[in-house]
DSSP file (Angstrom, degrees, kcal/mol; ACC not computed):
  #  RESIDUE AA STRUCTURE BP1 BP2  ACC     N-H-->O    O-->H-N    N-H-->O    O-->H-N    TCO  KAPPA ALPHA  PHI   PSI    X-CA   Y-CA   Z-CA
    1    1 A X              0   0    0      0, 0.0     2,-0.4     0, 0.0    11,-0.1   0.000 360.0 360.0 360.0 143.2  101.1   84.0   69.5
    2    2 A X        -     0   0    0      9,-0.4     9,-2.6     1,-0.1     7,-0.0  -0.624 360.0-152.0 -68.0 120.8  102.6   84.2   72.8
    3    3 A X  B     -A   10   0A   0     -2,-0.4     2,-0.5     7,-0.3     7,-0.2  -0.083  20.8-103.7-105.7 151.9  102.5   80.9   74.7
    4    4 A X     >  -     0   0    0      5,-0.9     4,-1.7     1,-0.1    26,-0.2  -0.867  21.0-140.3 -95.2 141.4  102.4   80.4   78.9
    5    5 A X  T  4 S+     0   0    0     24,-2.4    93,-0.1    -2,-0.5    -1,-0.1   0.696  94.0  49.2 -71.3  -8.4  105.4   79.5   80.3
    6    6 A X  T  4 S+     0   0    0     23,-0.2    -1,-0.2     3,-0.1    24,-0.1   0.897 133.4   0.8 -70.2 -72.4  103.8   77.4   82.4
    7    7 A X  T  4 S-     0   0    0      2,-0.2    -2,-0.1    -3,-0.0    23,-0.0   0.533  88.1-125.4-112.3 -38.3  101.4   75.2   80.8
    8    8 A X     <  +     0   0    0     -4,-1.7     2,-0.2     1,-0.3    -3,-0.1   0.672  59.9 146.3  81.1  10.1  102.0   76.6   77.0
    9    9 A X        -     0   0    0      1,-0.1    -5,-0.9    -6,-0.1    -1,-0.3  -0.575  55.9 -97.5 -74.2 125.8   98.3   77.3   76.8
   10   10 A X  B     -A    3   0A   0     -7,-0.2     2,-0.3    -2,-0.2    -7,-0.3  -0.393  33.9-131.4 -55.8 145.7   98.0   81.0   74.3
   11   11 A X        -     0   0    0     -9,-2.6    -9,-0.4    -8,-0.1     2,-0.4  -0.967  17.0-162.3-118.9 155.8   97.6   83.9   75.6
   12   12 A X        -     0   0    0     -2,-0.3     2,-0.3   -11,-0.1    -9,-0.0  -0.808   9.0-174.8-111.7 138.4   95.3   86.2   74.8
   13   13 A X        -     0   0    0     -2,-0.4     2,-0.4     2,-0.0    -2,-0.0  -0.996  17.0-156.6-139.9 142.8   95.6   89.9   75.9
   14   14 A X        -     0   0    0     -2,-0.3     2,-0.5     0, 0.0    -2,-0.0  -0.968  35.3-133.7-104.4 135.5   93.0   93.2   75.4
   15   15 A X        -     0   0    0     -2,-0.4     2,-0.1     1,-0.1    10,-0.1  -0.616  22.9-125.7 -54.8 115.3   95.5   95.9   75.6
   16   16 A X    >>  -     0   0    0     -2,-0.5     4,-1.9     1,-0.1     3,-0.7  -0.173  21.7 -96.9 -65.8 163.4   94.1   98.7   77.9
   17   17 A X  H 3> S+     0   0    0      1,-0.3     4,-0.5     2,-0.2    -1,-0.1   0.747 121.8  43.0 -64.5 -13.0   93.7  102.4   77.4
   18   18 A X  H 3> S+     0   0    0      2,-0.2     4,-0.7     3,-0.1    -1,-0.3   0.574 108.3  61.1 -93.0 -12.6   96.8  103.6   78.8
   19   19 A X  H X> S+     0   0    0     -3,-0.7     4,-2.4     2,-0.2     3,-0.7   0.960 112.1  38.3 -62.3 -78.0   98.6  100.9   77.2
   20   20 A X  H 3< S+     0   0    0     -4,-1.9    -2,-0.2     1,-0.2    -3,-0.1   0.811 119.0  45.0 -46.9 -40.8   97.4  102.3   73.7
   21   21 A X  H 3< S+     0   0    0     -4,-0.5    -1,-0.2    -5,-0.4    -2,-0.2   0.661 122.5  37.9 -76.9 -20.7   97.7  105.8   74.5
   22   22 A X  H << S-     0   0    0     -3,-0.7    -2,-0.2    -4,-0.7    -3,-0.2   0.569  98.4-139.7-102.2  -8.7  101.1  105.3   76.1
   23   23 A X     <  +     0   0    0     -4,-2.4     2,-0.4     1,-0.2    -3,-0.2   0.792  65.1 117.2  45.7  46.2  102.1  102.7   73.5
   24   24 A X        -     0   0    0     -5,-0.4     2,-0.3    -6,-0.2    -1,-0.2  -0.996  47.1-163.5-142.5 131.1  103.7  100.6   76.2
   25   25 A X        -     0   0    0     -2,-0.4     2,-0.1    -3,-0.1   -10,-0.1  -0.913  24.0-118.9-119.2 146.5  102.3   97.1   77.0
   26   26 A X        -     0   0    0     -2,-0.3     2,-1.0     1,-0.1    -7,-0.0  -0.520  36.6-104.7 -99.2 158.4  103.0   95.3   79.8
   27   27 A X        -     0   0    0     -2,-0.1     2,-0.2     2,-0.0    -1,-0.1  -0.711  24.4-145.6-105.0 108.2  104.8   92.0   79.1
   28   28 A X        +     0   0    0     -2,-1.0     3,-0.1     1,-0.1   -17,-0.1  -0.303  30.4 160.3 -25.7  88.5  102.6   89.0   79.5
   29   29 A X        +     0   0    0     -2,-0.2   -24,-2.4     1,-0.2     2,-0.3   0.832  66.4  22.2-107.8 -41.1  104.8   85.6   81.1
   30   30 A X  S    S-     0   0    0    -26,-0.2    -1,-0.2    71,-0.1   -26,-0.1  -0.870  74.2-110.0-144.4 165.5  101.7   83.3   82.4
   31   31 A X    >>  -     0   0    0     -2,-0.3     4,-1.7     1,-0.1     3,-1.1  -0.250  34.5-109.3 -88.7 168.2   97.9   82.7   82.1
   32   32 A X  H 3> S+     0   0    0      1,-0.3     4,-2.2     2,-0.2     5,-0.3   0.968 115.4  56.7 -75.5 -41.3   95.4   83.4   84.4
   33   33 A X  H 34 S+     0   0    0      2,-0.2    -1,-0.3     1,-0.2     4,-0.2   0.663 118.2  36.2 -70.9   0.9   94.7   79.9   85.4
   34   34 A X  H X> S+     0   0    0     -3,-1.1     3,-3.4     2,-0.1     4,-1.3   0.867 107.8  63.5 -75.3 -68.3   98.3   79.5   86.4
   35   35 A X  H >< S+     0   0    0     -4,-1.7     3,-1.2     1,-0.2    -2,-0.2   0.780 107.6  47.8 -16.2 -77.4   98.6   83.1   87.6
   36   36 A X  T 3< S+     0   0    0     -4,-2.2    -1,-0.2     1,-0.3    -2,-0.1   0.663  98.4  64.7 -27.8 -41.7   95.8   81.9   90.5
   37   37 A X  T <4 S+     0   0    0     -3,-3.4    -1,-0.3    -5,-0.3    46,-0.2   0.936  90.2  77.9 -67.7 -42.8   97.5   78.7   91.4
   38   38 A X  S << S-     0   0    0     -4,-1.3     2,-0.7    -3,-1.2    41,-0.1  -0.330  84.8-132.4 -70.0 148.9  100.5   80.9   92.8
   39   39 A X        -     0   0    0     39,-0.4    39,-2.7    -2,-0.0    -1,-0.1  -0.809  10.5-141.2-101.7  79.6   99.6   82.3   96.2
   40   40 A X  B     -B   77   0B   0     -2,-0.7     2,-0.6    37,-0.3    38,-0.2   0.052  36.4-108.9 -42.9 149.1  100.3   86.6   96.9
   41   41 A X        -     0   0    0     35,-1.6    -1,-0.1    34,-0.1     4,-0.1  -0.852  40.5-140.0 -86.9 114.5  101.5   86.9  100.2
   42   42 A X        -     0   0    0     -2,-0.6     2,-0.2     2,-0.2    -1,-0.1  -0.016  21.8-106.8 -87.4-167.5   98.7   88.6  102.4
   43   43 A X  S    S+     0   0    0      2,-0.0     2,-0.4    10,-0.0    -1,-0.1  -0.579  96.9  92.4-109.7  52.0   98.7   91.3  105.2
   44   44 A X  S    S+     0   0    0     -2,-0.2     9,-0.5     2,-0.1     2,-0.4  -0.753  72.0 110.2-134.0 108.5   98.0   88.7  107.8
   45   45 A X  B    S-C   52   0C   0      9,-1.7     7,-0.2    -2,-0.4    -2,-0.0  -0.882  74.5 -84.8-173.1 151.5  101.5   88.0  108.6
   46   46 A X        -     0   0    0      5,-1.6     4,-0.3    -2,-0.4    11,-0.2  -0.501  32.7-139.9 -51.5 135.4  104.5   88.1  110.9
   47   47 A X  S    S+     0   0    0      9,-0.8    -1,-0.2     8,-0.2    10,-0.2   0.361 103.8  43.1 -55.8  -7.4  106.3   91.3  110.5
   48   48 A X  S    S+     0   0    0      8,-0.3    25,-3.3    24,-0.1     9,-0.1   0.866 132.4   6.9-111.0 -49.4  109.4   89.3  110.7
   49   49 A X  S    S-     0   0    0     23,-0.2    23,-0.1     2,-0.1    -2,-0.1   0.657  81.2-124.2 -93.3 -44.2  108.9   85.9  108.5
   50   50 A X        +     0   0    0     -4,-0.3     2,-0.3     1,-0.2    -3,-0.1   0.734  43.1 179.3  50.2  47.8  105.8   86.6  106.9
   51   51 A X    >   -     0   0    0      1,-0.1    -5,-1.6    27,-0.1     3,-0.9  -0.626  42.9-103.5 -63.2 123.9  104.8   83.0  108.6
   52   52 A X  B 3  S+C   45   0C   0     -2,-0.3    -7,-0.2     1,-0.2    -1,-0.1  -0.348  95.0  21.1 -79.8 137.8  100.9   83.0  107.2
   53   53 A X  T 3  S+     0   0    0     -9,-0.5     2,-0.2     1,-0.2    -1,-0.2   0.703  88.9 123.8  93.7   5.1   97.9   83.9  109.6
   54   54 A X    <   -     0   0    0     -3,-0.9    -9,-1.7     2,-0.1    -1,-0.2  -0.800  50.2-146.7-128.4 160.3   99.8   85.9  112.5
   55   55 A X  S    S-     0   0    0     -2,-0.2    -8,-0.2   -11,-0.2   -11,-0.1  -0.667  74.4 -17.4 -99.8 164.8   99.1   89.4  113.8
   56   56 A X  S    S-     0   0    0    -10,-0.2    -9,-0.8    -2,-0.2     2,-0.8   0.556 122.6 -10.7  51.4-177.2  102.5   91.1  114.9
   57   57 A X  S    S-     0   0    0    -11,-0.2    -2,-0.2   -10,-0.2   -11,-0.1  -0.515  70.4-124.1 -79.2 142.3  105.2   89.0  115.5
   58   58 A X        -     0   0    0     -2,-0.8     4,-0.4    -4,-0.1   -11,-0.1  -0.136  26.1-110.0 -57.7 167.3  105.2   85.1  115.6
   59   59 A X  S  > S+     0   0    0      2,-0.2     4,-2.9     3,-0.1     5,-0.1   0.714 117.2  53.6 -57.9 -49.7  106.4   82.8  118.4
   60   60 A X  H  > S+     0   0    0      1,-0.2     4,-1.6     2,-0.2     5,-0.2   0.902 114.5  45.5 -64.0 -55.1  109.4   81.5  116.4
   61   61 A X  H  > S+     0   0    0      2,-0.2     4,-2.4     3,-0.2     5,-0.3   0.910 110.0  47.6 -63.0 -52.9  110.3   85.0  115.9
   62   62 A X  H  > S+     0   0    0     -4,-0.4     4,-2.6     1,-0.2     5,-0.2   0.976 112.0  50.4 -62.6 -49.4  109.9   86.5  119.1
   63   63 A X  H  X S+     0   0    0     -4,-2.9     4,-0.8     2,-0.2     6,-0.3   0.859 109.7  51.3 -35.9 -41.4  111.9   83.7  120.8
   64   64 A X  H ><>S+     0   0    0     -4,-1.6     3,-2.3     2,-0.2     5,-2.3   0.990 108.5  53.2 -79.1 -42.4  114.7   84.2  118.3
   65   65 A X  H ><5S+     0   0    0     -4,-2.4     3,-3.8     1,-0.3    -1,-0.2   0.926 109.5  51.4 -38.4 -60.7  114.8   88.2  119.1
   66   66 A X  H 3<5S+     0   0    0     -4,-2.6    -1,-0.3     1,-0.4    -2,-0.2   0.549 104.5  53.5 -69.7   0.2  115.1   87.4  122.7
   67   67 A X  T <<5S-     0   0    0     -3,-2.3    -1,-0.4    -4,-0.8    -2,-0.2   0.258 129.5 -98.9 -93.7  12.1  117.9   85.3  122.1
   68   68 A X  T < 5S+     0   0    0     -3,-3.8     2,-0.4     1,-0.3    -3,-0.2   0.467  85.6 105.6  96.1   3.9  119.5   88.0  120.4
   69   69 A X      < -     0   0    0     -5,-2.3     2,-0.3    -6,-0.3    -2,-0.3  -0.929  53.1-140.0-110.9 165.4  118.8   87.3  116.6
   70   70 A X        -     0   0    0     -2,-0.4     2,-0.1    -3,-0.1    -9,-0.1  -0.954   4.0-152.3-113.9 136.3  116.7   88.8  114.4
   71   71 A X        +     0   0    0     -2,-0.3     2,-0.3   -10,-0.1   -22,-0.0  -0.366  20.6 166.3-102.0 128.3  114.5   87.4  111.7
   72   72 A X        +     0   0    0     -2,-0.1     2,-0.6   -23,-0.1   -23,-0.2  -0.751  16.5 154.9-142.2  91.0  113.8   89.9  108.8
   73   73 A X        -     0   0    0    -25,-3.3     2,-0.4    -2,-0.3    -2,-0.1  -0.845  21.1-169.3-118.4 109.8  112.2   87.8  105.6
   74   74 A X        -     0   0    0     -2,-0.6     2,-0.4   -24,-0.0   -24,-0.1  -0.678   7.6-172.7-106.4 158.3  110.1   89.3  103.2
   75   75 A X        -     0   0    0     -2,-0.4   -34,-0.1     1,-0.2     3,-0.1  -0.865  19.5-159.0-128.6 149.2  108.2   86.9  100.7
   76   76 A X  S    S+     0   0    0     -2,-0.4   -35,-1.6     1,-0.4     2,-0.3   0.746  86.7   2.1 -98.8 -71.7  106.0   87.8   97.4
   77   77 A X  B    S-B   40   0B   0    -37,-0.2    -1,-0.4   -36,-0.1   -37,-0.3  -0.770  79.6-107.4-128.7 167.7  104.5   84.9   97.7
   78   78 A X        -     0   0    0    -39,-2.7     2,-1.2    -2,-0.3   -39,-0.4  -0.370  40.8 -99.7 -97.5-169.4  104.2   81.5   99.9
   79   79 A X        +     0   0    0      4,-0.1     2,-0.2   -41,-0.1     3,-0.1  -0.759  58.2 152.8 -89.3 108.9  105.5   77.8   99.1
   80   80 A X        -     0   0    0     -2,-1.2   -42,-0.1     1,-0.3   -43,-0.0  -0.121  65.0 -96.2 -82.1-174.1  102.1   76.1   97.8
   81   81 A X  S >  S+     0   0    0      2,-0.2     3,-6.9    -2,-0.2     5,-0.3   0.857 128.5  63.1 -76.5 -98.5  102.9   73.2   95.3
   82   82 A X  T 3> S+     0   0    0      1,-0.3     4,-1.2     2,-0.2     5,-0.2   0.440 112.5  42.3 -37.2 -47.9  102.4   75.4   92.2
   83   83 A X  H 3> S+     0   0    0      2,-0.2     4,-0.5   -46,-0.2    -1,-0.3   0.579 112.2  52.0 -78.8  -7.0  105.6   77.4   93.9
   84   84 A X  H <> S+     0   0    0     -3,-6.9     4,-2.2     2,-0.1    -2,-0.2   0.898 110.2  47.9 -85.5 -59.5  107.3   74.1   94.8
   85   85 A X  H  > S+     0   0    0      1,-0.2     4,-2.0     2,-0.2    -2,-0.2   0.726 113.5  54.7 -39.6 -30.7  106.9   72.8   90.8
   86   86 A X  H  X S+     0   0    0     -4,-1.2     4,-2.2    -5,-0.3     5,-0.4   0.930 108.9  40.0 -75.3 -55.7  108.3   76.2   89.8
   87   87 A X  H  X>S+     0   0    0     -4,-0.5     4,-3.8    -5,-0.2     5,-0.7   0.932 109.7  62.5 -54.9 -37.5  111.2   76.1   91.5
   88   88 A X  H >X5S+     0   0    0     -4,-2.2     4,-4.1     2,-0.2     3,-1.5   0.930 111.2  43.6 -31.6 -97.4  111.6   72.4   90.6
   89   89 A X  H 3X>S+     0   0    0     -4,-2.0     6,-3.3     1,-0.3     5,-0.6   0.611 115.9  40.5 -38.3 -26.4  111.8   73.5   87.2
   90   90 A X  H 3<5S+     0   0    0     -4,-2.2     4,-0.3     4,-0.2    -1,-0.3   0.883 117.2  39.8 -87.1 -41.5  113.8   76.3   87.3
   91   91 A X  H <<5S+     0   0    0     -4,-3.8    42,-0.5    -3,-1.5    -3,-0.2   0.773 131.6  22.7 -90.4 -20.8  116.5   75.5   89.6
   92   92 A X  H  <<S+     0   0    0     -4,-4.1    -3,-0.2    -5,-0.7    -2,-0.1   0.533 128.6  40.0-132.2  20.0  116.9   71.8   88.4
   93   93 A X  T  <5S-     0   0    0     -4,-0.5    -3,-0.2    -5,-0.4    -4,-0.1   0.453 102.4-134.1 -97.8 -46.9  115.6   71.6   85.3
   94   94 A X      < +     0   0    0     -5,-0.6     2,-0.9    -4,-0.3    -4,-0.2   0.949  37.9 165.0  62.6  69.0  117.2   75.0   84.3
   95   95 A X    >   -     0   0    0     -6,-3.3     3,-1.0     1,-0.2     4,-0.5  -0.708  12.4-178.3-100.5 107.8  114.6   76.5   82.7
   96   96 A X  T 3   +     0   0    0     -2,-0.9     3,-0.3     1,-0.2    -1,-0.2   0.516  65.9  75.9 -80.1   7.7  115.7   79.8   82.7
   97   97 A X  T >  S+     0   0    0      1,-0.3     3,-2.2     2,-0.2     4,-0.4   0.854  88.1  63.1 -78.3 -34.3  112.5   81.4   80.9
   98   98 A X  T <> S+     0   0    0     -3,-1.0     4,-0.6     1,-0.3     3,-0.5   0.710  78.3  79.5 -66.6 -19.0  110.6   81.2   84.0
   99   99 A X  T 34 S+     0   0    0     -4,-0.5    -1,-0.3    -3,-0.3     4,-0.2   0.670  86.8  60.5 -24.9 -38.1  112.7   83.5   85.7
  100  100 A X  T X> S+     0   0    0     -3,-2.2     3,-2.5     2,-0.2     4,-0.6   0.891  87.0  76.2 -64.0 -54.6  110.8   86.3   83.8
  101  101 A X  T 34 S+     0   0    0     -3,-0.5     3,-0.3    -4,-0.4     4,-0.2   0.748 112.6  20.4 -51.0 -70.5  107.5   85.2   85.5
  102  102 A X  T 3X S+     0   0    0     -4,-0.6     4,-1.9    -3,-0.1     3,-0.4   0.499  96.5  97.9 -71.9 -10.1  108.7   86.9   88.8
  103  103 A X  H <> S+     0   0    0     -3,-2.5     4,-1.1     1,-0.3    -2,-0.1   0.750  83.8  54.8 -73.1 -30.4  111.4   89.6   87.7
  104  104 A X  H  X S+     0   0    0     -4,-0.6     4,-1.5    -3,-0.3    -1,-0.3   0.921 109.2  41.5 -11.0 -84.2  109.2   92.2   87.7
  105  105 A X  H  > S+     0   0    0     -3,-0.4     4,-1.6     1,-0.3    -2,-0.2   0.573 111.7  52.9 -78.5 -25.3  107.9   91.9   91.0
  106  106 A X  H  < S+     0   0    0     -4,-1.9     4,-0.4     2,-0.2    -1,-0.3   0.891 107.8  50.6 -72.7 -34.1  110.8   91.3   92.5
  107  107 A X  H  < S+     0   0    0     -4,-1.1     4,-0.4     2,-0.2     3,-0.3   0.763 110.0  54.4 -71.1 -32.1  112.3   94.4   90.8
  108  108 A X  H >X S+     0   0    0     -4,-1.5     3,-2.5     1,-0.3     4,-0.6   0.979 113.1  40.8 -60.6 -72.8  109.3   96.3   92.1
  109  109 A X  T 3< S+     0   0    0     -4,-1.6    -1,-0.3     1,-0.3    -2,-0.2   0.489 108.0  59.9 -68.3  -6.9  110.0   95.0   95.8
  110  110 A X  T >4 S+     0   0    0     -4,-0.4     3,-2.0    -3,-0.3    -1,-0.3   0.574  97.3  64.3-108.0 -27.9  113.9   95.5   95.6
  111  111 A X  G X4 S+     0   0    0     -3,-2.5     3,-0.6    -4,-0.4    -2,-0.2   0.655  84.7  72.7 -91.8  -5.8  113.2   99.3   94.9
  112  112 A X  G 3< S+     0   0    0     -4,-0.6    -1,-0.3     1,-0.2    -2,-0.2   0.286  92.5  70.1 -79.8   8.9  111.8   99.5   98.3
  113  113 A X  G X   +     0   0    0     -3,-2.0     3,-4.3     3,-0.0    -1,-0.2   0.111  61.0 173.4-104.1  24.1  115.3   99.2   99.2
  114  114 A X  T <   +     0   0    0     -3,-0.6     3,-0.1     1,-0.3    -3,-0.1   0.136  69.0  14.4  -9.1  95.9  117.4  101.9   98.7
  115  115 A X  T 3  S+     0   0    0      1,-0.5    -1,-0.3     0, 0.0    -2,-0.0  -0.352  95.9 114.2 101.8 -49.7  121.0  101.9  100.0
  116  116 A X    <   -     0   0    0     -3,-4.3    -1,-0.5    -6,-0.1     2,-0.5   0.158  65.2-131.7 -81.3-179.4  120.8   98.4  100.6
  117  117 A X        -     0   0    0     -3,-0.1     2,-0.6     2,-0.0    -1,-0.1  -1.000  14.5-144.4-112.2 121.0  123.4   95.6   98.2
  118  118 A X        -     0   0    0     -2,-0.5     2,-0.5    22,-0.0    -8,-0.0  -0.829  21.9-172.5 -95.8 110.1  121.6   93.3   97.1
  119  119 A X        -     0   0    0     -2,-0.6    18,-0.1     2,-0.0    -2,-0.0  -0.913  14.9-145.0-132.5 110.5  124.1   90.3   97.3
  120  120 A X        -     0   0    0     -2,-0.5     2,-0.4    16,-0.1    15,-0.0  -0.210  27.8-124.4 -51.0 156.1  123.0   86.6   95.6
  121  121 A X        -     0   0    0      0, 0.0    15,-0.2     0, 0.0    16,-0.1  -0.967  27.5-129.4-131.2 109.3  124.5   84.0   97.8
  122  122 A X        -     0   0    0     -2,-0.4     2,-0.2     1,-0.1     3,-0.0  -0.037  18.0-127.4 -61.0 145.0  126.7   81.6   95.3
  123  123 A X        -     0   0    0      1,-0.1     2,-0.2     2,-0.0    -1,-0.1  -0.683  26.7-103.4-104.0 175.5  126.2   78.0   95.5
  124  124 A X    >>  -     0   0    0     -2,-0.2     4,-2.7     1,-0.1     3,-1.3  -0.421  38.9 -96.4 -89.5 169.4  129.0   75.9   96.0
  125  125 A X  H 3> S+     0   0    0      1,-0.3     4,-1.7     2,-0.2     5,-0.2   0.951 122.3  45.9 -35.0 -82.7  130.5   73.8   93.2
  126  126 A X  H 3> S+     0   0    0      1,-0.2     4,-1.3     2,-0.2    -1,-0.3   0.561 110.5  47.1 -63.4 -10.9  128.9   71.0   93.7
  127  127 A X  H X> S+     0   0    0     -3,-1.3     4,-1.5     2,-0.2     3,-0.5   0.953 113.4  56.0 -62.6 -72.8  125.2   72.4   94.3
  128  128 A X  H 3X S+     0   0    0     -4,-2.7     4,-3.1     1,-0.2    -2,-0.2   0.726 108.4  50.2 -33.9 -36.9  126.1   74.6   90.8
  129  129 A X  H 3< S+     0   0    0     -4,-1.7    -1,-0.2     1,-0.2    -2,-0.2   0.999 116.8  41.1 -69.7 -59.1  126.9   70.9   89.1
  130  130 A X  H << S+     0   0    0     -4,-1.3    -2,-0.2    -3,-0.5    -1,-0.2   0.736 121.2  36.3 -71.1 -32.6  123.8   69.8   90.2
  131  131 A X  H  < S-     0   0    0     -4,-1.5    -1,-0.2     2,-0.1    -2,-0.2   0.965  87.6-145.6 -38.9 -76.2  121.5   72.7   89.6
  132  132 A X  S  < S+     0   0    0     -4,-3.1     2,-0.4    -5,-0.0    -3,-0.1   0.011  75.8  48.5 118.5 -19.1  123.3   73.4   86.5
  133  133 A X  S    S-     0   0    0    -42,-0.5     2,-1.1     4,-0.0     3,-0.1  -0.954  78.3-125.1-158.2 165.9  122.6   77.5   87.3
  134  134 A X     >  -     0   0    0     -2,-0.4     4,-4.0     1,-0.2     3,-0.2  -0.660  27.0-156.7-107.0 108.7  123.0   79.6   90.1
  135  135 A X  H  > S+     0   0    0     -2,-1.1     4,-1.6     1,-0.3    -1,-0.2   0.589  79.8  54.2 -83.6  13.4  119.7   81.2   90.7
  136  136 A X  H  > S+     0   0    0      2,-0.2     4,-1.5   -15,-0.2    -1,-0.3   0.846 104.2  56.4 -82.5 -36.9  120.2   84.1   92.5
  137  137 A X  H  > S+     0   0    0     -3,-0.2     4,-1.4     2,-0.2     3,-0.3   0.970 105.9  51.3 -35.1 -60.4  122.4   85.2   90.2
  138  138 A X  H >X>S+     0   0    0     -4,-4.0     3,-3.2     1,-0.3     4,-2.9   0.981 114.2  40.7 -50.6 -66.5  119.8   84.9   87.3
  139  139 A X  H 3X5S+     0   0    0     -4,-1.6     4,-2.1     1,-0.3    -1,-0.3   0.770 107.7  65.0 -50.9 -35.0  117.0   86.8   89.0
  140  140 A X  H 3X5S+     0   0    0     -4,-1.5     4,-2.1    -3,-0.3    -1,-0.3   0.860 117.4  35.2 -73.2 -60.9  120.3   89.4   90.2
  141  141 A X  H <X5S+     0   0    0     -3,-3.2     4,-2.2    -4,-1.4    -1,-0.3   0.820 114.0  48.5-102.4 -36.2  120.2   89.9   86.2
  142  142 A X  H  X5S+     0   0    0     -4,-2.9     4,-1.6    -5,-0.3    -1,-0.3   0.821 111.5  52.5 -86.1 -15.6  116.8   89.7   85.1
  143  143 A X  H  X<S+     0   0    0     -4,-2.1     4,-1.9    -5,-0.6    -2,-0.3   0.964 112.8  49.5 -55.8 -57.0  116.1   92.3   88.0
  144  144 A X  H  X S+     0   0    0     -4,-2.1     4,-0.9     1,-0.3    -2,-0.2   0.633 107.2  49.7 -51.1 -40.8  119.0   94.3   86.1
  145  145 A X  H  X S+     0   0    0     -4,-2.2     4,-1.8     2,-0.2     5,-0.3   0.877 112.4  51.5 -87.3 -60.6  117.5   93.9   82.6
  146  146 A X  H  X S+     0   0    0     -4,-1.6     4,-4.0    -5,-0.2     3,-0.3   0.878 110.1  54.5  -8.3 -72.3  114.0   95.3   84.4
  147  147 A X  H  X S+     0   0    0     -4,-1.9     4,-1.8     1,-0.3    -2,-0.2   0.624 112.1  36.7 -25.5 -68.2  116.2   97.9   85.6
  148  148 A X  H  X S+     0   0    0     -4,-0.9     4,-0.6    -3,-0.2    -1,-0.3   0.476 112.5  52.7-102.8   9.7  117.4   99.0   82.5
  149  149 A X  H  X S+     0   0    0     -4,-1.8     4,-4.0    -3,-0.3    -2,-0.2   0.844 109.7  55.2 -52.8 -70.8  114.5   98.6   80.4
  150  150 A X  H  X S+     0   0    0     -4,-4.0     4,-1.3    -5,-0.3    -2,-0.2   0.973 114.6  46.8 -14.8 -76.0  112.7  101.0   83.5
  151  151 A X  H  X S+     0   0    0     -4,-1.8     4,-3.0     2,-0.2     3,-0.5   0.890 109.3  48.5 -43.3 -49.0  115.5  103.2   82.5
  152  152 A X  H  X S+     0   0    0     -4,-0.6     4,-3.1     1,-0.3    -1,-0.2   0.984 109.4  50.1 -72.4 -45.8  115.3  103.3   79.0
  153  153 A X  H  X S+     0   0    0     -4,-4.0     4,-0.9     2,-0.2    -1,-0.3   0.491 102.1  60.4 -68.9  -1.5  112.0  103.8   78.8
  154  154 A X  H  X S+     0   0    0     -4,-1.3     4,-0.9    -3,-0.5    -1,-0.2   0.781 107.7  53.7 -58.4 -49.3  112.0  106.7   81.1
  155  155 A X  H >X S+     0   0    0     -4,-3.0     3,-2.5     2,-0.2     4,-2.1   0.969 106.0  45.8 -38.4 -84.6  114.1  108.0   78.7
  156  156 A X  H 3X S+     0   0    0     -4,-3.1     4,-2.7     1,-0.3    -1,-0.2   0.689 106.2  56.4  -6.3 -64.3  112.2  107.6   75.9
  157  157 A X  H 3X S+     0   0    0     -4,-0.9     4,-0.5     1,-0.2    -1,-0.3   0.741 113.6  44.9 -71.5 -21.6  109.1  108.9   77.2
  158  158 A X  H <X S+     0   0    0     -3,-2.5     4,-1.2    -4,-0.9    -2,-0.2   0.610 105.0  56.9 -74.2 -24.4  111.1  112.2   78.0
  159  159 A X  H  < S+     0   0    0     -4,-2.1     4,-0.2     2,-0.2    -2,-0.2   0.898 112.8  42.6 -47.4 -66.6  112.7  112.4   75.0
  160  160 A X  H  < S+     0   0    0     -4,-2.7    -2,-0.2     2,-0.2    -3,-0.1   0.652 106.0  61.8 -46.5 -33.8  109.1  112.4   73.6
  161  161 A X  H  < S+     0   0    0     -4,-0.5    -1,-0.2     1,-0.2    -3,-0.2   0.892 104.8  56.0 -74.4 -42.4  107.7  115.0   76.4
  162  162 A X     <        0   0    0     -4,-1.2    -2,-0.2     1,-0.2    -1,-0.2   0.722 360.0 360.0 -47.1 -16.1  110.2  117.3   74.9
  163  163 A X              0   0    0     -4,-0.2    -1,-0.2     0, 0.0    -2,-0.1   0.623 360.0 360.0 -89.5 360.0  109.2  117.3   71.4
């Protein structure tokens, strides 16, 4: 049985009815009482930061526009503890399985970007030593593995609508 990556507590999954009829299951990374702890980013937000709790744009953002910059950050979710411990582990710990936990959802939000390049921003040597992985890269890959999974199974299922 599949384990949370989180805690290591089974998980237990009921397959739904398009799951079974489509014979495609979604894959399972973390448990619900973990799942909770992390915090979705609401629709209360900057338009610019996604600073929590603001209609329109924040202060911090409108001053930096009128000084000429502009702030464009989109977020899944915000930094709680449960999203500081994750990162902990992943970026200096190097656990690289928890990467899956988000790759999804990241791949989901990345396709709402069409035309852009999506470019990870290498750390320097000596952050890499100390890290021990560069994590933009990873998610860059595990987006990519999404990607062609997406793909393949598009395939598949069209290969199968022919028959």
């Amino acid at each position: 049985m599949k384990q949370c990556l989180l805690c290591e507590e089974s998980l237990s999954y009921q397959l739904s009815l398009q799951e079974l009829f489509l014979m495609k299951r979604e894959e399972e990374w973390l448990c619900e009482s973990c799942r909770i702890r992390f915090e979705k980013v609401g629709n209360e937000v900057c338009s610019s930061c996604c600073k929590k709790g603001q209609k329109g744009m924040c202060e911090d953002c409108t001053t930096w526009k009128k000084n000429g910059k502009e702030v464009c950050h989109r977020a899944l979710y915000y930094y709680n503890e449960e999203m500081k411990d994750y990162f902990r582990r992943y970026k200096f710990q190097g656990d690289q399985l928890l990467g899956y936990l988000f790759a999804k959802e990241i791949y989901l939000e990345l396709k709402k970007y069409k035309g852009y390049s999506i470019v990870p921003i290498p750390l320097s040597q000596e952050r890499k030593e100390k890290r021990g992985i560069q994590s933009g890269n990873s998610y860059v890959r595990l987006c990519e593995s999404t990607l062609l999974s997406a793909i393949k199974e598009k395939r598949y299922s069209s290969a199968i609508a022919k028959k």
